[in-house]
C-alpha positions, 0 to 999 in steps of 0.5 A: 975481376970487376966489382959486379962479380965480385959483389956476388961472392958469398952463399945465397940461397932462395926459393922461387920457380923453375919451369913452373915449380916451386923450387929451391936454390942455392947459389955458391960464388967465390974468387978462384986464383988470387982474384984472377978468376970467379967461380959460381956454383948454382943448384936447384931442387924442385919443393914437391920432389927432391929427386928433381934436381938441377946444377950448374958450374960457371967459371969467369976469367978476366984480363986482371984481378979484383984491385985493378980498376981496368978490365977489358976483357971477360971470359966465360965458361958454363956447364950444367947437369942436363949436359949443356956447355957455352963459353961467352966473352964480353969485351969493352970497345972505346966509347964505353961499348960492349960486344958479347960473344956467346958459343954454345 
C-alpha cells in the first residue's frame, strides 16, 4: 500500500458537521493481510440525537505491500449503512499521471 494509506492508520476521532448538524466521527484505519491491503472503517452519529447515526466501510487493494516503493495500481471498494456501494481504481501511467475509474 502507499504511504498515504498507510499514514491514516490508527483510530481518529472528531466532531464537525454532517448535512448541516453537529456530528461526531470516529475513524478506524488498519492494514489487512500482511499489508497487501487497508481497511477504513468510519462512523458518525449526529450531537443532538443519538439515533441519527451513519457508517461506512472502505477497503483498498494494491498491486503490493507497505515496503514496496512501487505501486501501480489501487483498487478500491465502499459500502455504507444507507445502502450505497462504489468500487474505484487509480492507476499511474508513465510520466507520472493518474486515471481514476469510479463505478457506482
Amino acid at each position: 500500500m502507499p504511504q498515504a494509506l498507510a499514514a491514516l492508520k490508527g483510530c481518529w476521532k472528531g466532531r464537525g458537521d454532517v448535512m448541516e448538524k453537529p456530528a461526531s466521527v470516529t475513524i478506524n484505519a488498519r492494514p489487512l493481510l500482511h499489508d497487501a491491503m487497508f481497511a477504513l472503517d468510519a462512523e458518525s452519529t449526529a450531537v443532538a440525537n443519538h439515533r441519527d447515526r451513519y457508517a461506512a466501510h472502505l477497503i483498498f487493494g494494491g498491486a503490493g505491500t507497505q515496503a514496496e516503493a512501487s505501486i501501480d495500481a489501487i483498487t478500491g471498494f465502499w459500502a455504507d449503512s444507507f445502502g450505497g456501494t462504489a468500487t474505484g481504481r487509480k492507476r499511474r501511467k508513465r510520466g507520472g499521471r493518474v486515471r481514476h475509474q469510479i463505478s457506482v
